[in-house]
N, C-alpha and C positions, 0 to 999 in steps of 0.2 A: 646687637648682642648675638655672638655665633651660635648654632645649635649646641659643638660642645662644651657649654659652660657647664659648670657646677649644677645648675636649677635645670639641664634642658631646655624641653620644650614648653613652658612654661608661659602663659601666656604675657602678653607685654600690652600697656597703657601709656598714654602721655599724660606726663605730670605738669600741670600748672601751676603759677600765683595769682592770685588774683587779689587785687590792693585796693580797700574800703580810702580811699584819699580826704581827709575832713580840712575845711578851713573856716575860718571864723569871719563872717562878713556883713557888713550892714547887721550888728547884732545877731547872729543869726549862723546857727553850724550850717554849712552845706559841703556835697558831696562833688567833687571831679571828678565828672564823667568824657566821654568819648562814641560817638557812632561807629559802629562796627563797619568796617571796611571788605570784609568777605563773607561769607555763606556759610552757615546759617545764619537769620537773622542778620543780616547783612542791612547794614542802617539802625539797627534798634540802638536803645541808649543801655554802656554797657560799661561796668567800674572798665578800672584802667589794669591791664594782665598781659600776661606770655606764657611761655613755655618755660619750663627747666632746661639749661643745657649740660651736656655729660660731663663738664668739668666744673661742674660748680653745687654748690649745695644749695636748698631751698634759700634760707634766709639770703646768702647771695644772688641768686636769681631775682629776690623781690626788690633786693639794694637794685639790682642793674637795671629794672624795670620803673623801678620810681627815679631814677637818675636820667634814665633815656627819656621817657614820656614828661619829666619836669624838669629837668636839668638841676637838679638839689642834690647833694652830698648831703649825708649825717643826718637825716631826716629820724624825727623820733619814729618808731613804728614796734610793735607787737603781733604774734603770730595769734590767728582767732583761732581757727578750725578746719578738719579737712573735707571735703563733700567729695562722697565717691557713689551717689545713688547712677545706677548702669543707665536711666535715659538721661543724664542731668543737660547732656549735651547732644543734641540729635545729629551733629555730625562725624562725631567718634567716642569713644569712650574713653573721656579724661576725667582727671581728678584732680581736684585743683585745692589747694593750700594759702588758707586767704589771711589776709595782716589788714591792720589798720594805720594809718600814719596822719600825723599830726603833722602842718605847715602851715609857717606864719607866713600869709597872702600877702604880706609888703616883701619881700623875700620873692616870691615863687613870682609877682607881679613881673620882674626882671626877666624871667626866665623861662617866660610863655612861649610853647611852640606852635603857633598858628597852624603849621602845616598838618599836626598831629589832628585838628578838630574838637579840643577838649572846650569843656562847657561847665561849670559849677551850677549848680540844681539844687534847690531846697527838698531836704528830706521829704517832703510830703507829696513827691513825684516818683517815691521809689516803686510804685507798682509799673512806673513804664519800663524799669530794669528789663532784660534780657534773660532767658535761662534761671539758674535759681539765684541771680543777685539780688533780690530782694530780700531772701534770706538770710543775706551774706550780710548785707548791711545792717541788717535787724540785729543778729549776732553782735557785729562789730560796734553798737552802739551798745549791746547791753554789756561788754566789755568793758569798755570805755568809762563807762558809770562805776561801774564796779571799780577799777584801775584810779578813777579822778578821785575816786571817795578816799583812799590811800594815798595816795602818791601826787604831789605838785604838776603833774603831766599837762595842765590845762595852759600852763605858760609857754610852752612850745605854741600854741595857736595866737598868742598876741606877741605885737611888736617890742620892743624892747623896754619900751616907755609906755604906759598906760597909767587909765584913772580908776578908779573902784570903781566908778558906774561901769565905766567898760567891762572889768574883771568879774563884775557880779553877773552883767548880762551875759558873758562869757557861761559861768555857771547855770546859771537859769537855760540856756539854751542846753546845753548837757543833758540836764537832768528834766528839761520840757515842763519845770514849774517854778512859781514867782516864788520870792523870798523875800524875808523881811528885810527891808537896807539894814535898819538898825542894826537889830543880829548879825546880819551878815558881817557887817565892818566892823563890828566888835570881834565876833572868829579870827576871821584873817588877817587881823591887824593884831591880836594877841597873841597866834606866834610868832613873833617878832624874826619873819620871812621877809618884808618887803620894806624896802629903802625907799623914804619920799623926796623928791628929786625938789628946789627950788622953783624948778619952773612949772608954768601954769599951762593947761588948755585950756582956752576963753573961745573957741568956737560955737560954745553952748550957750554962753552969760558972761556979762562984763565979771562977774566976780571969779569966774575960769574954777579948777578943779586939780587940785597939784597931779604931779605925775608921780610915778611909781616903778621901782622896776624888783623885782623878782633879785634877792640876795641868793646865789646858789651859793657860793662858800661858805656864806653860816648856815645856812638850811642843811648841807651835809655836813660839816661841825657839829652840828646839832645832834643829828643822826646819830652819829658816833657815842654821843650823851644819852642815849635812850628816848630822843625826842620822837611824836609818832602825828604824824600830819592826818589830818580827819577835817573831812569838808561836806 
């Protein structure tokens, strides 16, 4: 930016994203992370981020960022919060604009970039985060809960076909406590949201588990009818 702009001399910061990445795996939410390649902190374990560039807007930046580092298009994601405390980064003063995104790991499994060094982490490793990511995730989880309690948003983290045990332990990881089956598949089987497929998973027991997949044409049908999803 020239000196005679409009604002002066006005000081200037670099704006970042930085991407809360969640997938759903061996029952269980975990975090995609990355070892930081330069200084500071150079090695620590650190969400997956960039810079803004001058011809793009935040939420573009975060699309271009979770495209490069996972090779996924249309990934669900939401804007958390922006962290601009003046030490947050000891090696300049940025500020960075963090999102959460959902990815189903049968998906992204395709599309691993080894070279990059990313890693998936169980939530309960976040204090080895870098900088204030620990925060960042804490945020983006209490997000999340808040957003899954409303909104079908937890069917982006499974694959296209699933079983209610799956879908429930999907919940229960969420929200970090057990719930009743009973209740549970009485809920989500009384908005009459999910179609049950013919076929079975028998990986578990000769007597298997039908499948299920996520109706979004009637679920927005619905919508339009005043229907109001609560989980």
């Amino acid at each position: 930016m020239h000196e005679d702009s409009f604002y002066g001399v006005q000081a200037r910061f670099l704006i970042a994203v930085d991407c809360t990445i969640l997938g759903f795996i061996d029952n269980e939410i975990k975090l995609l992370t990355f070892r930081r390649k330069i200084e500071p902190k150079k090695g620590g374990l650190s969400l997956l981020g960039g810079f803004m560039n001058e011809n793009e807007n935040i939420d573009q930046a975060a699309s271009r960022v979770l495209k490069t580092l996972t090779g996924l298009d249309n990934i669900y994601m939401q804007q958390v919060k922006a962290y601009g405390n003046v030490d947050r980064d000891p090696g300049e003063r940025v500020i960075s604009v963090t999102y959460y995104a959902l990815i189903n790991v049968t998906d992204y499994a395709n599309s691993l970039l080894p070279e990059s060094d990313l890693e998936w982490i169980s939530l309960d490793r976040k204090r080895e985060l870098i900088f204030d990511h620990e925060q960042m995730l804490d945020d983006a989880i209490l997000l999340l809960r808040r957003h899954a309690a409303l909104h079908p948003i937890g069917f982006n983290l499974l694959p296209e076909k699933f079983t209610l045990t799956q879908l429930q332990s999907l919940y229960e990881s969420i929200y970090g406590e057990t719930m009743d089956k009973r209740n549970f598949r009485k809920k989500i089987l009384g908005m009459d949201i999910l179609e049950r497929l013919d076929e079975k998973d028998k990986k578990s027991s000769k007597r298997g588990a039908y499948y299920y997949v996520f109706n979004r044409q009637r679920y927005e049908s619905m919508l339009d009818k005043g229907f109001v999803f609560t989980m």
